[in-house]
Kinemage of the C-alpha trace (Angstrom):
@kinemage 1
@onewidth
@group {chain A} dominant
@subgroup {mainchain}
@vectorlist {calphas} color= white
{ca unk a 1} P -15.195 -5.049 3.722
{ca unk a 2} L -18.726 -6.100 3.845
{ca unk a 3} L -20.553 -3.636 5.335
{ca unk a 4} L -19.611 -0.766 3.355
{ca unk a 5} L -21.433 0.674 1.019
{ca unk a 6} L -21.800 3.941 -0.958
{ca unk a 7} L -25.166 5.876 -1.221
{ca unk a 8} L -26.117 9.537 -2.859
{ca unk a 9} L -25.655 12.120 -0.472
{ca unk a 10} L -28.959 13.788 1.272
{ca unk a 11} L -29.616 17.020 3.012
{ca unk a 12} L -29.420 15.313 6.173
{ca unk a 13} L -26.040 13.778 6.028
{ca unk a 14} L -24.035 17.351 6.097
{ca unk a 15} L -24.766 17.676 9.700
{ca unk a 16} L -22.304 14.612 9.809
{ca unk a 17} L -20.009 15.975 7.350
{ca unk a 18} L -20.232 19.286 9.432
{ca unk a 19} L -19.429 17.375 12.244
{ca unk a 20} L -16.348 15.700 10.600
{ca unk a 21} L -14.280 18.948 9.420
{ca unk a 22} L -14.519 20.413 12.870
{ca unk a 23} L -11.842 18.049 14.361
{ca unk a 24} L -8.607 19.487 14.775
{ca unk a 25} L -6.409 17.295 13.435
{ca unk a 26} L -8.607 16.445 10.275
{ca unk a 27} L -8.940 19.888 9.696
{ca unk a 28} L -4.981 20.217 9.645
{ca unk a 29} L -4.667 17.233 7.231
{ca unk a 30} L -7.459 18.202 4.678
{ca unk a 31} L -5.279 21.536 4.625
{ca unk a 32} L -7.601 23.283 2.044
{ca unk a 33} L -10.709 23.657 3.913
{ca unk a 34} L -13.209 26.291 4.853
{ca unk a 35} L -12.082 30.129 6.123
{ca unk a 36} L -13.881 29.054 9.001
{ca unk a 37} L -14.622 25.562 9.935
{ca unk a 38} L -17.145 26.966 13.001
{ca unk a 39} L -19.254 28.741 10.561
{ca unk a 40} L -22.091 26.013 10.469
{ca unk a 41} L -24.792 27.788 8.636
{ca unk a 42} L -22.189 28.504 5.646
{ca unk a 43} L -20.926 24.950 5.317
{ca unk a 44} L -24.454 23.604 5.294
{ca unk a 45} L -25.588 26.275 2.496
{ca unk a 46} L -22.656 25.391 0.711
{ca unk a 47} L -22.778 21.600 0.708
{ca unk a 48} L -26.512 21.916 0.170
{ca unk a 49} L -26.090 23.689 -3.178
{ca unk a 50} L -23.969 20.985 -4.142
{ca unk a 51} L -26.162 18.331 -4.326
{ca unk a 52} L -28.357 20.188 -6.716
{ca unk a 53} L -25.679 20.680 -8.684
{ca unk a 54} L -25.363 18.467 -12.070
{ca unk a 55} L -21.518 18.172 -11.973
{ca unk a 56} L -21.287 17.234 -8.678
{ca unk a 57} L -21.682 13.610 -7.563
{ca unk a 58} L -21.535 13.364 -3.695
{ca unk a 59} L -21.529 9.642 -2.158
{ca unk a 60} L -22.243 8.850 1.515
{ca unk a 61} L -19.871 6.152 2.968
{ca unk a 62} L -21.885 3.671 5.206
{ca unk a 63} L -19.786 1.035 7.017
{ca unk a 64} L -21.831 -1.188 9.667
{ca unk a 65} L -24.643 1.258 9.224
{ca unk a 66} L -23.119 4.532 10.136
{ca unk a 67} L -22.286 7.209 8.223
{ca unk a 68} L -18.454 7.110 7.883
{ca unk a 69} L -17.564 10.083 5.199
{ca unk a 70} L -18.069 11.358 2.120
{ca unk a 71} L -16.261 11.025 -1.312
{ca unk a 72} L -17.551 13.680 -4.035
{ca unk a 73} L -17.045 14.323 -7.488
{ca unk a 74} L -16.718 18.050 -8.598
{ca unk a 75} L -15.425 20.023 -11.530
{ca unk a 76} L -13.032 22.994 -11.209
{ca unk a 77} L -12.199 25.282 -14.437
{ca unk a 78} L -13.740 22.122 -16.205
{ca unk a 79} L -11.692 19.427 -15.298
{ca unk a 80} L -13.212 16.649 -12.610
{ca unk a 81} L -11.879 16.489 -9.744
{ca unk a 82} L -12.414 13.507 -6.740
{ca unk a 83} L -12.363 14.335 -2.438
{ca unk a 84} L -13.480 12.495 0.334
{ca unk a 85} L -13.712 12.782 4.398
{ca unk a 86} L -13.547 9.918 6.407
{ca unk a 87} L -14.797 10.616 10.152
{ca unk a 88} L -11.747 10.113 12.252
{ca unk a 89} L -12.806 6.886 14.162
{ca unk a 90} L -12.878 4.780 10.802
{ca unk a 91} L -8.856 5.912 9.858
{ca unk a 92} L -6.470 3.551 9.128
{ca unk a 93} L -9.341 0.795 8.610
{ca unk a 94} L -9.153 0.567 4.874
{ca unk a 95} L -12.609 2.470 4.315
{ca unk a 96} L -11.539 5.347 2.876
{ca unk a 97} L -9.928 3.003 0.026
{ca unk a 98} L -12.507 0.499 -0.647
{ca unk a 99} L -14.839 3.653 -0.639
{ca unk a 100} L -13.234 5.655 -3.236
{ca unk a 101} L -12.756 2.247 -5.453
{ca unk a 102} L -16.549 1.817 -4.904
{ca unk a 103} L -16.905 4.979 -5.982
{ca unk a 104} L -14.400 5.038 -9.165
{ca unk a 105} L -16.933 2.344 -10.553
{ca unk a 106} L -19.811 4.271 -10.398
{ca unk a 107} L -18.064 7.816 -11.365
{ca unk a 108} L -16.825 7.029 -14.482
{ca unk a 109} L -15.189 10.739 -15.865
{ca unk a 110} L -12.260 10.440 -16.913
{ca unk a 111} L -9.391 11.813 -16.555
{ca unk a 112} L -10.115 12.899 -13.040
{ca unk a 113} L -7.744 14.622 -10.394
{ca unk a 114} L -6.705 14.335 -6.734
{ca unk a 115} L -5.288 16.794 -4.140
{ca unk a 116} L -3.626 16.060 -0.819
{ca unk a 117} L -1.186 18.381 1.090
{ca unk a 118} L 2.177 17.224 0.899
{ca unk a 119} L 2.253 16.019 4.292
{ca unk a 120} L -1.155 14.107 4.159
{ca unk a 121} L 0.331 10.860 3.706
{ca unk a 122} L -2.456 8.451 4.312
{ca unk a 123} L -4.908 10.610 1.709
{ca unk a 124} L -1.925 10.330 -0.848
{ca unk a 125} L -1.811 6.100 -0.389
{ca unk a 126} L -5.672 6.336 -1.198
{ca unk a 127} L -5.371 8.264 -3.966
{ca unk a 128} L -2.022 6.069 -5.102
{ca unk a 129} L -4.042 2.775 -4.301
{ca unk a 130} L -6.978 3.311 -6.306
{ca unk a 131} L -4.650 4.249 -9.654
{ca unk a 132} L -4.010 8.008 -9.310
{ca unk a 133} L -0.340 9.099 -10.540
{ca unk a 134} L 1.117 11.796 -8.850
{ca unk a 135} L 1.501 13.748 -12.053
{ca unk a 136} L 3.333 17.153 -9.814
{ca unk a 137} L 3.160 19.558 -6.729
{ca unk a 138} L 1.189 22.817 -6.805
{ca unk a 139} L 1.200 25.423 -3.795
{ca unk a 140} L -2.109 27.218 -2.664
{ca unk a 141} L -3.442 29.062 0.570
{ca unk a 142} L -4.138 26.163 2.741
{ca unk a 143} L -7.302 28.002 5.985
{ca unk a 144} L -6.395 25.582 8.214
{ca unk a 145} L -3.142 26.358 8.271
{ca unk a 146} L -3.138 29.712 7.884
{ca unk a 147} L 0.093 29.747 5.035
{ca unk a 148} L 0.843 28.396 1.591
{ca unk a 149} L 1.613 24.601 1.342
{ca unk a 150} L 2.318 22.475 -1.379
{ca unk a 151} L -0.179 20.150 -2.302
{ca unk a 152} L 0.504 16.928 -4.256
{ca unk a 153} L -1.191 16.471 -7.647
{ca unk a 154} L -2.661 13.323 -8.805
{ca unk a 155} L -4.308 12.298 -12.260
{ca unk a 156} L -6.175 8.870 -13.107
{ca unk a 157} L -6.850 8.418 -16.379
């Protein structure tokens, strides 16, 4: 895949990113999102902060010069932890792989964790092609669906 390539996050990507979590069925998928994906002025104070932040590291996914998602490094209760959002029309295209393998060469903390619901099969191949183990299950209080799901836990070392 050529013509994708990673880049640090700016200000003026979120409006993508915004963009992105607003469509229904990626919304459903992610699982564990915002209380409310509408709120625009919250997400964009939010994701803002995080590029400031030291323990975040938040790539922008280019493919054929557009801006096709987002993978981010953050830490919860101390222990790193890897997402990313593809925008819907690049799914199933092999960018969201090659992305977070470009990106496991540049974030080097290890070990580092990845979530996807339990029913969120193509972000649990990423995570399973780039090395991640599912290591167990955990449940949480998924917004977009408005109930407790089980999310799949995975660990690469």
């Amino acid at each position: 895949m050529p013509n994708l390539q990673l880049r640090p996050s700016v200000a003026e990507d979120i409006n993508h990113f915004y963009t992105y979590q607003l469509d229904p069925e990626a919304n459903y998928l992610a699982a564990f999102t915002a209380k409310d994906p509408q709120d625009k002025a919250a997400y964009l104070e939010k994701y803002t902060r995080l590029l400031n932040l030291p323990t975040v590291n938040m790539q922008t996914i280019i493919m054929n010069n557009t801006i096709a998602g987002t993978v981010t490094k953050f830490e919860i209760n101390g222990e790193a932890e890897v997402s990313f959002w593809i925008d819907k029309q690049f799914w199933g295209q092999g960018v969201a792989t090659k992305a977070l393998q470009m990106f496991l060469e540049i974030e080097t903390t290890r070990p580092i964790f990845g979530h996807a619901a339990f029913d969120n099969f193509g972000s649990q191949k990423v995570l399973a092609h780039c090395g991640f183990i599912k290591i167990g299950v955990s449940k949480g209080f998924a917004n977009a669906r408005q109930a407790e799901i089980e999310e799949i836990v995975f660990k690469l070392d």
